[in-house]
PAMARVO-134515 format. One record per residue: residue number from 1; x, y, z of N, C-alpha, C, O in turn. Coordinates in Angstrom, 1 decimal, padded with zeros to 4 digits. Atoms other than C-alpha are relative to their C-alpha. Layout:
{r NUM {X Y Z} {X Y Z} {X Y Z} {X Y Z}};
...
% end
This chain:
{r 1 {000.8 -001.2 000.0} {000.0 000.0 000.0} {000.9 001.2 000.0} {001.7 001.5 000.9}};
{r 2 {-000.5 -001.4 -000.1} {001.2 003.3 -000.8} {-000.4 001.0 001.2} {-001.5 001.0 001.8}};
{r 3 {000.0 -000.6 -001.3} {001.8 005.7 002.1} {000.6 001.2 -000.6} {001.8 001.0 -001.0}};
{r 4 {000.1 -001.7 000.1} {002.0 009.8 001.2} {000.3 000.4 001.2} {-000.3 -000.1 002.1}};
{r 5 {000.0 -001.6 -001.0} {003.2 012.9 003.5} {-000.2 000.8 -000.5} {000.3 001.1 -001.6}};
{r 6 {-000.1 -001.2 000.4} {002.1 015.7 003.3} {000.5 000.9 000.9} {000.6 000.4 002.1}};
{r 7 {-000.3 -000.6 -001.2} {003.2 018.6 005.3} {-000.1 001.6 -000.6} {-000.3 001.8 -001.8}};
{r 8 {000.2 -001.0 000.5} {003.2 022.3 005.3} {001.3 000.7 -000.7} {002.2 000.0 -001.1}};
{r 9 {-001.8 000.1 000.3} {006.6 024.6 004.2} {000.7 -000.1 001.1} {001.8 -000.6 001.0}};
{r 10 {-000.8 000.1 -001.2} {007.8 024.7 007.6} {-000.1 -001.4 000.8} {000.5 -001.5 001.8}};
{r 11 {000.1 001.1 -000.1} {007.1 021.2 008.2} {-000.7 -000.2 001.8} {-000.7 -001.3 002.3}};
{r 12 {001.1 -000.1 -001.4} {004.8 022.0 012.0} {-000.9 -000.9 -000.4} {-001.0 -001.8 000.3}};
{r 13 {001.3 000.1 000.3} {001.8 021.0 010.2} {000.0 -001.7 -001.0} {000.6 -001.6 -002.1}};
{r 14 {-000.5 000.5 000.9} {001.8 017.7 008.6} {-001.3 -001.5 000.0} {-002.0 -001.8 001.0}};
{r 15 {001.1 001.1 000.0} {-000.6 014.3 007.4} {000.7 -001.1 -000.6} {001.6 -000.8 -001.5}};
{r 16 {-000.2 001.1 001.1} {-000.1 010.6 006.1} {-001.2 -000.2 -000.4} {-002.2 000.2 000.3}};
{r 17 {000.9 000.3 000.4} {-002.3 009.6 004.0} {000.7 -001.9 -000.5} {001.8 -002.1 -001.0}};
{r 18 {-000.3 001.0 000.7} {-002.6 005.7 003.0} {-000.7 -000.5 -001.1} {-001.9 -000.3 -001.2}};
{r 19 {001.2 000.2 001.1} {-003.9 004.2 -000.2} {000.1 000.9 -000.7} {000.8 001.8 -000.4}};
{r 20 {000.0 -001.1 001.5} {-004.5 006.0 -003.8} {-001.2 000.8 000.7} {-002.0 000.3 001.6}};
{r 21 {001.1 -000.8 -000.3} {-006.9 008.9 -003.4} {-001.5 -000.4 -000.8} {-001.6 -001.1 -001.9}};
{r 22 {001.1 000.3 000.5} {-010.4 008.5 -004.1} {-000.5 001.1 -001.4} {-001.4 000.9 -002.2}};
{r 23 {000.4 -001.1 000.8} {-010.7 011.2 -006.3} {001.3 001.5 -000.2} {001.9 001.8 000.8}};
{r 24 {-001.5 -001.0 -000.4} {-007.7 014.3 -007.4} {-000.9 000.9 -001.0} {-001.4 000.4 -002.1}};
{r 25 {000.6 -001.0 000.4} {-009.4 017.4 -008.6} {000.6 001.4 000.0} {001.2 001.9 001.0}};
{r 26 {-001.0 -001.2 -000.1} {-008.1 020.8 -010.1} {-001.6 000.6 000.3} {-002.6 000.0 -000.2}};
{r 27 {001.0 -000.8 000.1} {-010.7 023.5 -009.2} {000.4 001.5 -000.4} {001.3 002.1 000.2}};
{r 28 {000.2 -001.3 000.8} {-011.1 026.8 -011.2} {-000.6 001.2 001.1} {-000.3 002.4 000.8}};
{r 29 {000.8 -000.8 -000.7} {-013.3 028.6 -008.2} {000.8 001.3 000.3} {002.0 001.2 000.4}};
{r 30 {-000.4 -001.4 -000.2} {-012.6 032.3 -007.7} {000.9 000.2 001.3} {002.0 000.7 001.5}};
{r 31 {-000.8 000.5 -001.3} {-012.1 031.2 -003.8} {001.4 -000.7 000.2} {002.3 -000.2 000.7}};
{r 32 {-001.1 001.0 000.2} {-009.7 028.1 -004.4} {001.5 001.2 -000.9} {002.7 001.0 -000.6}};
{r 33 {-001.2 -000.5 000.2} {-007.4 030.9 -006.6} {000.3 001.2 000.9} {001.5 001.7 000.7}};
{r 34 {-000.2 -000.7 -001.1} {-007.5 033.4 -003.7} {000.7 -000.8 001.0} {001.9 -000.6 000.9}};
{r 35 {-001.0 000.9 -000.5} {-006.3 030.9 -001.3} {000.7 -000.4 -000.3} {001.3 -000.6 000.8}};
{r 36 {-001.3 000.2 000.6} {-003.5 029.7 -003.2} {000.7 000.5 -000.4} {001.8 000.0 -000.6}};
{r 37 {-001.0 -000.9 001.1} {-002.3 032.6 -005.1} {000.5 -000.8 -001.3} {001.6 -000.6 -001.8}};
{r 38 {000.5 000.1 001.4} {-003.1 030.9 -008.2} {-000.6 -000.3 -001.0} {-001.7 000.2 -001.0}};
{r 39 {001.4 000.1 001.0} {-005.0 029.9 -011.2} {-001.2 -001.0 000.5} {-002.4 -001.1 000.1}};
{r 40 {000.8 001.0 -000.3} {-006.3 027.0 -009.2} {-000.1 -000.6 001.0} {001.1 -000.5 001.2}};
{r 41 {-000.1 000.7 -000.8} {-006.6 025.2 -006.5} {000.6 -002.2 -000.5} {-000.4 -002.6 -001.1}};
{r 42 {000.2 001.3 -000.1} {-005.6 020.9 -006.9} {000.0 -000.6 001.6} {000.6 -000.2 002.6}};
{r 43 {000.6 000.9 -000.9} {-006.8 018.7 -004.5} {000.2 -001.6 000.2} {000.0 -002.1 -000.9}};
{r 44 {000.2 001.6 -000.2} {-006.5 014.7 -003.3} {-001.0 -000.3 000.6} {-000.6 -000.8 001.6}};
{r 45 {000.8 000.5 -001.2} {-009.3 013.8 -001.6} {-000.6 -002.0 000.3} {-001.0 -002.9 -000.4}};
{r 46 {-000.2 001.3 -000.8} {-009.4 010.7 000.7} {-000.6 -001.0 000.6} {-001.1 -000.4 001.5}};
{r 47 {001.3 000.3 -001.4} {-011.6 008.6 002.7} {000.6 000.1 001.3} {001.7 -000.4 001.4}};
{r 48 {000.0 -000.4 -001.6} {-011.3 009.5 006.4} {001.5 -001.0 000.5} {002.8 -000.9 000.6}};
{r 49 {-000.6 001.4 -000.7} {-010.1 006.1 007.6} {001.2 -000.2 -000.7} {001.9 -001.0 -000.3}};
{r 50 {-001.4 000.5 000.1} {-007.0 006.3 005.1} {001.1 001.4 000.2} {002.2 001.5 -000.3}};
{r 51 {-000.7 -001.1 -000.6} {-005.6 009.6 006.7} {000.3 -000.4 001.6} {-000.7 -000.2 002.3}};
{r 52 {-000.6 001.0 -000.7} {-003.7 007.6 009.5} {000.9 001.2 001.1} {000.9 001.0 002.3}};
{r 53 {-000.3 -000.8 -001.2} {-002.0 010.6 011.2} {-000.6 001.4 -000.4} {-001.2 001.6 -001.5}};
{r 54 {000.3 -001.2 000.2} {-002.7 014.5 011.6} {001.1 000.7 001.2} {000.9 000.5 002.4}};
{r 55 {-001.2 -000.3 -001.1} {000.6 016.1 013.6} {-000.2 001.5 000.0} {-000.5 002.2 -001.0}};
{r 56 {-000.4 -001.7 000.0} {000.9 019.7 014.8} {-001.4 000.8 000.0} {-002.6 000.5 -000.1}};
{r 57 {001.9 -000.7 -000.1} {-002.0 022.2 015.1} {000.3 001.0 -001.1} {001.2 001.4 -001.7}};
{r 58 {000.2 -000.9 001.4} {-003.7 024.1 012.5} {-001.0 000.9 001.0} {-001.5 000.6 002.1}};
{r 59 {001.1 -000.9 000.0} {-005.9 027.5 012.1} {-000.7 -000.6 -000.7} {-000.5 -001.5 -001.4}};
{r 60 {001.0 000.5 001.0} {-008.6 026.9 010.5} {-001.0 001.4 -000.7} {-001.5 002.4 -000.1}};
{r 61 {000.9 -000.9 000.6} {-010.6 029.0 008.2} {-001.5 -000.7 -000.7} {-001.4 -001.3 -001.8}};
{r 62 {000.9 000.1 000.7} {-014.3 028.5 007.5} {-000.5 001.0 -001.1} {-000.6 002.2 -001.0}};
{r 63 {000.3 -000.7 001.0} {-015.5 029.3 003.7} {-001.6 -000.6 -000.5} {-001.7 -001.7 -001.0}};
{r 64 {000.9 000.8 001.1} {-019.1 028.8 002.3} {000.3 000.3 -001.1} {000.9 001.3 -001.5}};
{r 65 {000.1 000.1 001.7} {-019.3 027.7 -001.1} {-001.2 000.5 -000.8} {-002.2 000.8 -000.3}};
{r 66 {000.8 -000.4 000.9} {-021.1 028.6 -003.9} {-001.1 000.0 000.0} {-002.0 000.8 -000.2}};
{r 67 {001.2 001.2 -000.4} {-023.4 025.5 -003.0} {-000.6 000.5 001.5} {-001.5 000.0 002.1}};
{r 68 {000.8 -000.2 -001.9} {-024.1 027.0 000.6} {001.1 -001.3 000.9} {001.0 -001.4 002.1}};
{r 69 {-000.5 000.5 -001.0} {-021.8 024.5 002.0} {001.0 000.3 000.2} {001.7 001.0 -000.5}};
{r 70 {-001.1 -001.0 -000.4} {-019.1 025.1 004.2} {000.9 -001.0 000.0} {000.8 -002.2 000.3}};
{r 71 {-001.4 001.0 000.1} {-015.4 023.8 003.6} {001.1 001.3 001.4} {001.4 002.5 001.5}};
{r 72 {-000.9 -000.3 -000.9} {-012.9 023.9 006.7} {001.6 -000.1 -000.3} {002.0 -001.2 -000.4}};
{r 73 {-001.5 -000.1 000.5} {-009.2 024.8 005.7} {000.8 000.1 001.2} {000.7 001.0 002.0}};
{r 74 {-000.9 000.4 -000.8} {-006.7 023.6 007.8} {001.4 000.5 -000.3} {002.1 -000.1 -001.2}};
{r 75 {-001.3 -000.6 000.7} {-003.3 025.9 007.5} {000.9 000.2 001.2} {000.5 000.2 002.3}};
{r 76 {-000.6 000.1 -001.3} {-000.3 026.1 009.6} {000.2 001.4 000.7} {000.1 002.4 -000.1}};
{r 77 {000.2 -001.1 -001.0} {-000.1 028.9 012.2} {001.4 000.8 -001.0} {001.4 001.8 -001.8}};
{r 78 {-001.3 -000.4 000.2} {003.7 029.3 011.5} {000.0 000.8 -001.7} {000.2 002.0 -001.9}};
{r 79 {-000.5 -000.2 001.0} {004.0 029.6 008.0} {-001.3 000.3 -000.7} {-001.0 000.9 -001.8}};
{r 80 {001.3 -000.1 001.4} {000.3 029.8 006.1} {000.1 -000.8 -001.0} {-000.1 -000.3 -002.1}};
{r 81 {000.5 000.6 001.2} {000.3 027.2 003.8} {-001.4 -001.1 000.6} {-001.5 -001.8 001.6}};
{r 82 {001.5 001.3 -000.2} {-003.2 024.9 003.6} {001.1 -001.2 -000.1} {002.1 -001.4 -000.7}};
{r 83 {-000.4 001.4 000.5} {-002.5 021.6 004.1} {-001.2 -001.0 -000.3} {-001.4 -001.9 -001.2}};
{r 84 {001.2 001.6 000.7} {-005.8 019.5 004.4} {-001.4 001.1 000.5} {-001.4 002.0 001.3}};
{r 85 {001.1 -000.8 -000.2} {-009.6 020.9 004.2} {-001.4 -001.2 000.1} {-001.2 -002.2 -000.4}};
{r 86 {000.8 001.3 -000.5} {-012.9 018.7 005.5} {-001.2 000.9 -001.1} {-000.9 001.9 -001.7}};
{r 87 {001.3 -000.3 000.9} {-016.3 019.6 003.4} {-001.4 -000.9 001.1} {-001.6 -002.1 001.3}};
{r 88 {001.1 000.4 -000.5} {-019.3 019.7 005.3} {-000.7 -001.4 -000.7} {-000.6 -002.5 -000.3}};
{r 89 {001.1 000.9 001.1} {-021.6 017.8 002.8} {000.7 -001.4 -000.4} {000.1 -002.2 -001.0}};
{r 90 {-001.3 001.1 000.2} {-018.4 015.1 002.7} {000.4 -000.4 001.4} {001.6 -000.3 001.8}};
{r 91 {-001.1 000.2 -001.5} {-017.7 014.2 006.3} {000.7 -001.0 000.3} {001.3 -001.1 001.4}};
{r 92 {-000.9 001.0 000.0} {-016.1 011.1 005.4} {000.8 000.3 -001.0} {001.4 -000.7 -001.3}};
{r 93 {-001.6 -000.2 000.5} {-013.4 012.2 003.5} {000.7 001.5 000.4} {000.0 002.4 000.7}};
{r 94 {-000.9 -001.2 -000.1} {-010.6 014.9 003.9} {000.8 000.2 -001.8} {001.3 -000.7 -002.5}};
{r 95 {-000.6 -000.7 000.6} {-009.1 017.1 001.3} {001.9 000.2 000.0} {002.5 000.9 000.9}};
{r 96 {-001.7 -000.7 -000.3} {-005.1 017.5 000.7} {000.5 000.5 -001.2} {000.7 -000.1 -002.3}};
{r 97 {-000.5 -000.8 000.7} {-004.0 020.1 -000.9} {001.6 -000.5 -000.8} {002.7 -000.3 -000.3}};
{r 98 {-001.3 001.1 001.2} {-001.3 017.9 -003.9} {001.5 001.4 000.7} {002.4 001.1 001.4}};
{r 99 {-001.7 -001.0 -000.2} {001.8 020.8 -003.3} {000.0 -000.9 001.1} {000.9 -001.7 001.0}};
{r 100 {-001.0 000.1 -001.0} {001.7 019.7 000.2} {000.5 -001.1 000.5} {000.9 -001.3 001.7}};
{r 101 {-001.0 001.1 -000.3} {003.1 016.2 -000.6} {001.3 000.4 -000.9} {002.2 -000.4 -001.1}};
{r 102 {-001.1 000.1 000.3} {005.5 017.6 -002.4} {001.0 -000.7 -001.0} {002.2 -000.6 -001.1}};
{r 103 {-000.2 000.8 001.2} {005.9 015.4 -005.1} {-000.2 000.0 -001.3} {-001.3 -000.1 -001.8}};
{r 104 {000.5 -000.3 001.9} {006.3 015.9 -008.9} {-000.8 -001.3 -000.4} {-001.7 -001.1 -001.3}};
{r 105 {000.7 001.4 000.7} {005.0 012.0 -009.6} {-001.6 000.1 000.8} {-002.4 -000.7 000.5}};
{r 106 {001.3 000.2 -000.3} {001.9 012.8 -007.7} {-000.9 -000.5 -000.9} {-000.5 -000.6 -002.0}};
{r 107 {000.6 -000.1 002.2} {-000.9 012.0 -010.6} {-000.7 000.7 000.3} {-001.0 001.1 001.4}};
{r 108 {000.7 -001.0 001.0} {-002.6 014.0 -012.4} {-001.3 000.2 000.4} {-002.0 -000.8 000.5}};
{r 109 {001.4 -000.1 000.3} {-006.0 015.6 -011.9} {-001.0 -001.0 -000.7} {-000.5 -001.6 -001.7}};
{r 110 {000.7 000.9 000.5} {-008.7 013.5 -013.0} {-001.5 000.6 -000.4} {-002.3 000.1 -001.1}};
{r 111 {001.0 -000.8 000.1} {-011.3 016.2 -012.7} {000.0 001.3 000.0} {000.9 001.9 000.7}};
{r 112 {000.0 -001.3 -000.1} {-012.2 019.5 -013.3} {-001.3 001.3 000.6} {-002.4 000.9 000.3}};
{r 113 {000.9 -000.6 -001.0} {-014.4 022.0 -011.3} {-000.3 001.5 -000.1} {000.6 002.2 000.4}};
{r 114 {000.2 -001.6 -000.1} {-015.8 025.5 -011.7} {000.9 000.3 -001.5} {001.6 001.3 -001.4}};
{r 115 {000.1 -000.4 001.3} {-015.0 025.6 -015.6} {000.2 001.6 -000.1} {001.2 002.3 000.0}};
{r 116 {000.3 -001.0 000.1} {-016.3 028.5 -016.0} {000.5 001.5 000.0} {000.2 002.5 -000.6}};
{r 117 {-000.9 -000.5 -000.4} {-013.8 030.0 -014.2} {001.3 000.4 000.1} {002.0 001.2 000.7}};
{r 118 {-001.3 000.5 000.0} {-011.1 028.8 -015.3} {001.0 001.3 -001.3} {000.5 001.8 -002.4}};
{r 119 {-000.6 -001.0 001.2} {-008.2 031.2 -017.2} {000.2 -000.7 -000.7} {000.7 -001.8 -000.4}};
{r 120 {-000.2 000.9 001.5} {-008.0 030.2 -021.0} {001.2 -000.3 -000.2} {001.4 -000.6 -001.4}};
{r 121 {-001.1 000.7 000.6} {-004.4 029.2 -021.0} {000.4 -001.4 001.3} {001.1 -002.4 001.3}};
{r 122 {000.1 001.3 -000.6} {-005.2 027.0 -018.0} {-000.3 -001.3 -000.5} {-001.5 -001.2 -000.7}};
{r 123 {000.8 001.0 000.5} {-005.8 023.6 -019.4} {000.5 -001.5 001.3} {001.5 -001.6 002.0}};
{r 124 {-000.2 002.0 -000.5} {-006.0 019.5 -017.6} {001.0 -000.7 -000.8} {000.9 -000.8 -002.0}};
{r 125 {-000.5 000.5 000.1} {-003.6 017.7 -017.9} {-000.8 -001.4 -001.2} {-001.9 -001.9 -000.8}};
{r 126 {000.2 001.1 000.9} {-004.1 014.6 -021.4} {-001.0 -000.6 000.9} {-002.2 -000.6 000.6}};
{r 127 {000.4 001.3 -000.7} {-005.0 012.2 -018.8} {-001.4 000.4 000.8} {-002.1 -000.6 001.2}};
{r 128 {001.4 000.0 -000.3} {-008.1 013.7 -017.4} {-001.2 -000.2 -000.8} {-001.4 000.0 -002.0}};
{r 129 {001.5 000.7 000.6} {-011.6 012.4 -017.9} {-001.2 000.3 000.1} {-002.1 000.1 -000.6}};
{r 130 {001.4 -000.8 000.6} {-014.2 014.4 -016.9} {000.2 001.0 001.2} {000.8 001.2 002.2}};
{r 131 {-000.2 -001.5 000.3} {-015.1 017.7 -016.9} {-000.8 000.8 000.9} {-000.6 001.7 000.1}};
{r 132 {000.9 -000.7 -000.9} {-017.7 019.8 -014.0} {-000.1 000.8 -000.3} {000.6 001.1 -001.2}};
{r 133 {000.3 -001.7 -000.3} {-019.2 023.3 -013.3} {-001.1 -000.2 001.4} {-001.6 000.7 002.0}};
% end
């Protein structure tokens, strides 16, 4: 079984995750590129039960969504980077923000989210398969 870290830049803040993600998602949302400082947000998200530790303490910022539901952002005190975010409407799985394992071989998006939004020289990676708004 594959076993992931993720952590923040100062390394306080940090998660395993075990197992492939259930799902890896770029989002377009106006929010997700505010929080990142850039065109997008990507995402892993998990089931619960394969997020195996959670070390160090986080701020948290609540955001509603679009949809009215509210997603919790987990960032480290020290330094500000997101590391993992929970979604109301999802309370079995967690969110990890792909930078903060730190790995170029991560894969690839598989989905895309808030279209609409998205700047025209953004595009998905070949290997994605379907498309949202």
């Amino acid at each position: 079984m594959t076993t992931r870290h993720a952590s923040c830049s100062c390394g306080k803040l940090k998660l395993t995750c075990e197992g492939e993600p259930v799902r890896i998602s770029m989002c377009h949302c106006l929010a997700c590129q505010q929080r990142t400082g850039s065109a997008f947000g990507i995402q892993a998200r998990f089931a619960r039960d394969q997020v195996s530790t959670i070390e160090g303490s986080a701020t948290q910022f609540v955001r509603v969504g679009d949809s009215g539901g509210r997603a919790t952002f987990n960032f480290c005190p020290a330094c500000g980077s997101t590391v993992y975010w929970e979604i109301d409407r999802m309370p079995d799985f967690i969110a990890v923000a792909v930078g903060a394992f730190a790995n170029p071989s991560f894969p690839p998006p598989t989905v895309a989210v808030y279209e609409a939004r998205r700047h025209a020289w953004c595009m998905m990676p070949d290997l994605a398969v379907e498309h949202m708004d």
